[in-house]
C-alpha positions in Angstrom: 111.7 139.9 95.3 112.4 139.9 91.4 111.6 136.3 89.7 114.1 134.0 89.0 114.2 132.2 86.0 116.2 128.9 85.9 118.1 127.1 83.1 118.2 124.2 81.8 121.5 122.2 82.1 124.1 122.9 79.9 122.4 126.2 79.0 124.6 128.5 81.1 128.0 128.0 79.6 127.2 131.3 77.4 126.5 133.7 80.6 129.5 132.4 82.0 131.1 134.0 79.3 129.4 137.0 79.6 126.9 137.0 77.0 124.0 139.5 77.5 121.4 137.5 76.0 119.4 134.4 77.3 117.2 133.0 74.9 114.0 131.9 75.7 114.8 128.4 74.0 117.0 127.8 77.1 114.7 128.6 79.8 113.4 125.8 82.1 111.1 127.5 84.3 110.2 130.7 86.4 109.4 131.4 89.6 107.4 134.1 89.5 105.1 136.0 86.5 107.7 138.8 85.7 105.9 141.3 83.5 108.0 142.8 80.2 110.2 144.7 81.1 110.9 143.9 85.3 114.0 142.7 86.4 114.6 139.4 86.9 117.7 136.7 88.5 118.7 134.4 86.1 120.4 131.4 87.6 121.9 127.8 86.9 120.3 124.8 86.5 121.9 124.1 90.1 120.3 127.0 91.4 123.4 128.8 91.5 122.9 132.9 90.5 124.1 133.8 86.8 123.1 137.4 87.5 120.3 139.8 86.7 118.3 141.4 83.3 115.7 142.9 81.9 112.8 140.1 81.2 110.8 140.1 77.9 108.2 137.3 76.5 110.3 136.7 72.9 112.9 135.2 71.2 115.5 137.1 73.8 114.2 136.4 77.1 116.6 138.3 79.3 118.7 141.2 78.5 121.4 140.7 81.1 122.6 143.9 83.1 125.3 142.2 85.9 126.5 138.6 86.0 127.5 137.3 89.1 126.2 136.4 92.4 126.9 139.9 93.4 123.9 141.6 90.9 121.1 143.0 92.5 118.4 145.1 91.0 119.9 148.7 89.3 119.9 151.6 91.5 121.1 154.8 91.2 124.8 153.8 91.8 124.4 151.2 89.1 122.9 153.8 86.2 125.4 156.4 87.3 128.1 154.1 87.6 127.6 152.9 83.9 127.1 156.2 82.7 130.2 157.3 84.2 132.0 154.3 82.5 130.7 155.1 79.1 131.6 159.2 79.5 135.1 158.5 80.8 135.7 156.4 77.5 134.1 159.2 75.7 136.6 161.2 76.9 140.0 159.2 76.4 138.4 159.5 72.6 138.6 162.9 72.6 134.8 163.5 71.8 133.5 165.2 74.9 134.5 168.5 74.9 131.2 170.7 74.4 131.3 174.6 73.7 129.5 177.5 73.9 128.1 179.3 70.4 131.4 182.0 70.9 133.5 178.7 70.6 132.3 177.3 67.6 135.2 175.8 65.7 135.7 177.4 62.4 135.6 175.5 59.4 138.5 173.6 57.6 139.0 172.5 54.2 140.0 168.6 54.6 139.7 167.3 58.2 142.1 165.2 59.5 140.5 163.6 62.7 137.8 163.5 65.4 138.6 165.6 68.4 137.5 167.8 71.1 138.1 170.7 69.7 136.0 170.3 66.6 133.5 167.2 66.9 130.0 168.2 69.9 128.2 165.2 68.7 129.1 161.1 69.7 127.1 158.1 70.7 127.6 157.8 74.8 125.7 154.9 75.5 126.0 151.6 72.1 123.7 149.1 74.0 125.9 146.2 75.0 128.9 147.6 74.3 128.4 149.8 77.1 127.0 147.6 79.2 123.3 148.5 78.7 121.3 146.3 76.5 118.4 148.3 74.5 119.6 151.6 75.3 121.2 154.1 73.2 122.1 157.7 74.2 123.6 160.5 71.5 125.1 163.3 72.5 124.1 166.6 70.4 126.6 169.1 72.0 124.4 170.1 75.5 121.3 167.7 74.4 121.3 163.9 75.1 118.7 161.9 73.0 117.6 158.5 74.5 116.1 155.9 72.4 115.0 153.1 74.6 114.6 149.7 72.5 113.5 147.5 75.2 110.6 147.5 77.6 112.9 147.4 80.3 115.0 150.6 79.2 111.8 152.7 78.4 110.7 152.0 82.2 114.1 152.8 83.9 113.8 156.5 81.9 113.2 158.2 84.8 116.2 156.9 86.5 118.9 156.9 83.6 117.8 160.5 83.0 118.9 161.2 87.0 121.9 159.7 86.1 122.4 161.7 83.0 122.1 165.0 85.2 124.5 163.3 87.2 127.1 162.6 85.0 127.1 165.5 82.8 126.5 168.3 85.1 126.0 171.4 83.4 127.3 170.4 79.7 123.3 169.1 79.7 120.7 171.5 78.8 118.2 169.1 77.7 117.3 165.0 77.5 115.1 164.4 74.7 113.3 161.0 74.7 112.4 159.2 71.5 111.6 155.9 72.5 108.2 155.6 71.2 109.6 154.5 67.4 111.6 151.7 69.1 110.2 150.3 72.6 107.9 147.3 71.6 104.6 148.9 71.1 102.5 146.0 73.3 104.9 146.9 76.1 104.5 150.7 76.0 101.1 151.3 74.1 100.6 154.9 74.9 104.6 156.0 74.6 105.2 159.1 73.0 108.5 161.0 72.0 109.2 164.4 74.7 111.7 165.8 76.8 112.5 164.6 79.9 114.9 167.3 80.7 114.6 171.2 79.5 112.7 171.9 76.2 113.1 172.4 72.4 114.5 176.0 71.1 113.4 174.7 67.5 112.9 171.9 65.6 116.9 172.2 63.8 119.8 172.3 65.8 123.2 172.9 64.7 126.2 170.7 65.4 129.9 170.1 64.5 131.8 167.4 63.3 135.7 167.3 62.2 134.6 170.9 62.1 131.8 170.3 59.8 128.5 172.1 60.5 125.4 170.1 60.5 122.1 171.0 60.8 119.9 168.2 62.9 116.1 167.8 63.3 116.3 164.7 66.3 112.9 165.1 66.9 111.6 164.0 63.5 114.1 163.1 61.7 115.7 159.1 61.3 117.4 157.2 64.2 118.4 159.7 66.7 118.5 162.2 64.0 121.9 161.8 62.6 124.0 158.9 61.3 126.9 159.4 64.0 128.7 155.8 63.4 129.8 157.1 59.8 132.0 159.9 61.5 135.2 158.3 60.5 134.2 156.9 57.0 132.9 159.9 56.0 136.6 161.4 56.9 138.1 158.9 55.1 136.0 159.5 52.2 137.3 163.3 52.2 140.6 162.2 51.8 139.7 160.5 48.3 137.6 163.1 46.9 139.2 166.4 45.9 139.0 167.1 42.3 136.5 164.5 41.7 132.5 164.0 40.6 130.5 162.5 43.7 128.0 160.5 44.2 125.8 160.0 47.4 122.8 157.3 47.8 121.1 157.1 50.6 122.1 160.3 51.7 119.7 161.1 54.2 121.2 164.4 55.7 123.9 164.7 53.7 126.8 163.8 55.3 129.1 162.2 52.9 128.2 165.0 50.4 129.4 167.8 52.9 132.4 166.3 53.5 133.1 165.7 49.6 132.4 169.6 49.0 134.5 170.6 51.6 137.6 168.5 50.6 137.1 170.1 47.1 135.0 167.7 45.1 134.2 169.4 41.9 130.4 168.0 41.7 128.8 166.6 44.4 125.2 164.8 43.8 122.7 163.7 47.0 120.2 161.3 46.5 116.7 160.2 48.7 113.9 158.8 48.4 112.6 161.6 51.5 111.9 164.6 51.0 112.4 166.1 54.3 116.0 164.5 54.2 116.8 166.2 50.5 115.7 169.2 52.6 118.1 168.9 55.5 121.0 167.9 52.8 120.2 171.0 51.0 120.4 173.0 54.1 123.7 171.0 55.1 125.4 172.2 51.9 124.6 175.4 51.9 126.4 175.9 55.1 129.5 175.0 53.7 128.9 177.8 51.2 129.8 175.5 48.4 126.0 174.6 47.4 126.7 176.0 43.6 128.7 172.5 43.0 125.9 169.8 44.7 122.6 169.0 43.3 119.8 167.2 45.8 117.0 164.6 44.2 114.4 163.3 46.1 114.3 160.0 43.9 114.5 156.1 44.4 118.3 155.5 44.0 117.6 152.4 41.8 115.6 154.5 39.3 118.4 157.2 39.7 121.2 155.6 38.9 119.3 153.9 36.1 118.1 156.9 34.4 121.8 159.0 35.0 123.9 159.4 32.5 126.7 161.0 34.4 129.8 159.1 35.0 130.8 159.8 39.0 134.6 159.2 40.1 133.8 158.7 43.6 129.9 156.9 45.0 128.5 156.0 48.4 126.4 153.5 48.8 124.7 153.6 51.9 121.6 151.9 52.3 119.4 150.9 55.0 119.3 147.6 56.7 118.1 145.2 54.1 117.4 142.8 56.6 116.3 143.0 60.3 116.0 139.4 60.8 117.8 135.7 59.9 114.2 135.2 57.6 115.1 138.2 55.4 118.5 137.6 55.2 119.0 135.9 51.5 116.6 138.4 49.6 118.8 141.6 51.5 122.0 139.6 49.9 120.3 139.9 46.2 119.9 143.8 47.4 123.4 144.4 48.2 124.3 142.5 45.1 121.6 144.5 42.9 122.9 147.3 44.5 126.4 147.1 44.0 126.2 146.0 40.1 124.6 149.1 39.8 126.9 151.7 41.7 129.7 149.5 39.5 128.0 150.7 35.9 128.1 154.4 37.0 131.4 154.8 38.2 134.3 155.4 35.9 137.6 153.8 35.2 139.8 154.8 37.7 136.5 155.6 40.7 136.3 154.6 44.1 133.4 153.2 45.9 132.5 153.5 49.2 129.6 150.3 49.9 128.2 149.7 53.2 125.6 147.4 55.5 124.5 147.9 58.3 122.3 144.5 58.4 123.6 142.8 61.8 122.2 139.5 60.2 124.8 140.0 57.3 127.8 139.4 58.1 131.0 140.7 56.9 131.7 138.0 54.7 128.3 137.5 53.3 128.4 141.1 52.1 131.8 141.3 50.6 130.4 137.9 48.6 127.6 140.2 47.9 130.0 142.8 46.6 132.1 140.3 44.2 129.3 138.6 42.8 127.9 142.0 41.4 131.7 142.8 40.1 131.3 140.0 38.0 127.9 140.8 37.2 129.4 144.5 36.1 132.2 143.1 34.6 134.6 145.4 36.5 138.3 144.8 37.9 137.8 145.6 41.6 140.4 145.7 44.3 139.7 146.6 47.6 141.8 149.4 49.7 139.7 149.5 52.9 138.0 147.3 55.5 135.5 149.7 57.3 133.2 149.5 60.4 131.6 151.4 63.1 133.8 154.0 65.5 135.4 153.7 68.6 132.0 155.6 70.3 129.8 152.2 69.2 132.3 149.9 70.8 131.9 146.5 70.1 131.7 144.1 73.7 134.2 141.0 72.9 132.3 139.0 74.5 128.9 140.2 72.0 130.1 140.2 68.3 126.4 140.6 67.1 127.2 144.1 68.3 129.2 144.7 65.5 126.4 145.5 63.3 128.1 148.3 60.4 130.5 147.1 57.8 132.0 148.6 54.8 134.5 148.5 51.8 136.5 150.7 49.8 136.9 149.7 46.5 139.5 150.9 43.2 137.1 150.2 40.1 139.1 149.8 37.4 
């Protein structure tokens, strides 16, 4: 039998409404020594049953999987059955068509939209949003990458890979595991990264998106080796730069910058602090056969921009989190403020920047303050044209707003 852990009064009124989290702070006892990661029932302080989770010894206690008195421990019904959930919406978006090499979509000049016939690469499984907290699954056109970021995900691989096979069929060649830079380390000492399903035919894969062409290394490279949730802001950002100088921070593989090329930017510079992601960025333009107009630097962006003394009609910037946690939130504020003032010094009349976070602990608000107080620090008219966030394959579960973790502007600098 799983343990149970009990709450104290008054402390269930957030499962009730579906929250996915119980925090340890509203835990009254256990029955039962659950180790990280087993699956626990979480009921009432009347002993009535809230539903089932994941149990971990920190901050978030339970990572809830089913509410109700109805949850019982997963099984392959439940892992397929969520699976299935998260594909079918995959689907109604228009994202899961996957082809063959002889049906490679053909580039086009400006792309429009996201849609089956041009985009092999989406986010199937966001965590809560789909149900699932600490897992993530990207799809890289017949190759699923799993990233587990709880001890209770990285022990039900075996099983969510079944259900993968399951699911997909034969669109999946491959399930590539890369869990050991996220599961807590205490809970999975000896994890390593490896495929659970098929094998590697190389260490860069190609991929499409909006017809793009995009080499991806999701073995070594960051997250699951692309930065999927800027799909739609990086088609946005092709509709604003045709004719105009770019520049991309942060640009890790290059996406922004591809996108600028291909909508007829007429200088596109791509900046990093890594040199394996200038590589991949280099390697990104040159497939769009426009490399002669974009220039890579492996550089800090701060001593970039400091030192440039182009003028640039159109930046990005896109940094990492500045802050992982509430304790770091203030000094990631001064960041995005630091930040900011300085993207606002290179641009010229007339530009348009594209500013993002993707701190959950900053909220929208907090950043756009961020964002005016280093207007007036640049001494620049700014008036925003866009409110951006994540896309529809990182849903956001109403009943979880901490999910919503990316958020962005658009800004005329005048």
């Amino acid at each position: 039998m799983p343990a149970i852990v009990t709450l104290k009064p008054g402390k269930d009124q957030s499962l009730r409404r579906l929250h996915p989290w119980v925090f340890s702070g509203a835990i009254a006892r256990m029955q039962g020594q659950p180790q990280e990661g087993e699956v626990v029932i979480v009921q009432a302080s009347n002993g009535e049953q809230l539903g089932m989770g994941h149990y971990a010894p920190g901050s978030i206690a339970v990572r809830m999987l089913g509410f109700g008195p109805e949850a019982t421990e997963p099984d392959a019904a439940f892992w397929q059955g969520k699976l299935r959930n998260a594909y079918q919406l995959r689907q109604r978006l228009g994202l899961t068509t996957q082809k063959t090499n002889a049906e490679q979509p053909t580039r086009k000049k400006a792309p429009q939209s996201a849609d089956s016939h041009a985009t092999d690469v989406y986010r199937l499984i966001h965590a809560e949003g789909d149900g699932l907290p600490g897992l993530i699954v990207d799809v890289y056109g017949d190759v699923a990458v799993l990233q587990a970021h709880s001890a209770g995900m990285y022990l039900a691989r075996p099983q969510i890979a079944e259900a993968l096979k399951a699911v997909l069929g034969d669109k999946l060649r491959a399930i590539y595991d890369k869990s050991a830079e996220t599961v807590p380390a205490k809970a999975a000492p000896d994890a390593q990264n490896g495929y659970l399903l098929g094998s590697s035919t190389g260490t860069e894969h190609l991929v499409h998106e909006n017809a793009h062409p995009f080499a991806v290394d999701w073995e070594t490279g960051q997250k699951t080796g692309f930065f999927i949730d800027q799909r739609d802001n990086r088609d946005l950002l092709a509709r604003y730069s045709a004719g105009r100088r770019v520049l991309n921070t942060f640009c890790y593989t290059g996406g922004f910058s591809v996108y600028a090329l291909q909508a007829g930017a007429t200088l596109v510079h791509s900046v990093d602090s890594s040199k394996r992601a200038i590589e991949l960025t280099e390697r990104n333009a040159a497939l769009t056969g426009l490399e002669d107009k974009h220039a890579a630097y492996a550089q800090d962006v701060f001593t970039f921009m400091k030192a440039s003394e182009e003028q640039y009609d159109l930046i990005v910037l896109d940094p990492p989190a500045f802050a992982k946690h509430l304790s770091a939130r203030h000094n990631a504020l001064m960041g995005y403020k630091r930040l900011n003032a300085a993207g606002l010094r290179r641009i010229a009349p007339g530009g348009i920047l594209f500013t993002f976070s993707c701190s959950q602990v900053v909220s929208r608000e907090l950043f756009q303050g961020a964002v005016l107080a280093a207007a007036i620090e640049a001494g620049r008219q700014v008036r925003v044209l866009h409110h951006l966030t994540q896309p529809a394959d990182h849903p956001v579960s109403l009943f979880h707003p901490e999910g919503e973790y990316l958020k962005g502007l658009v800004l005329a600098v005048e």
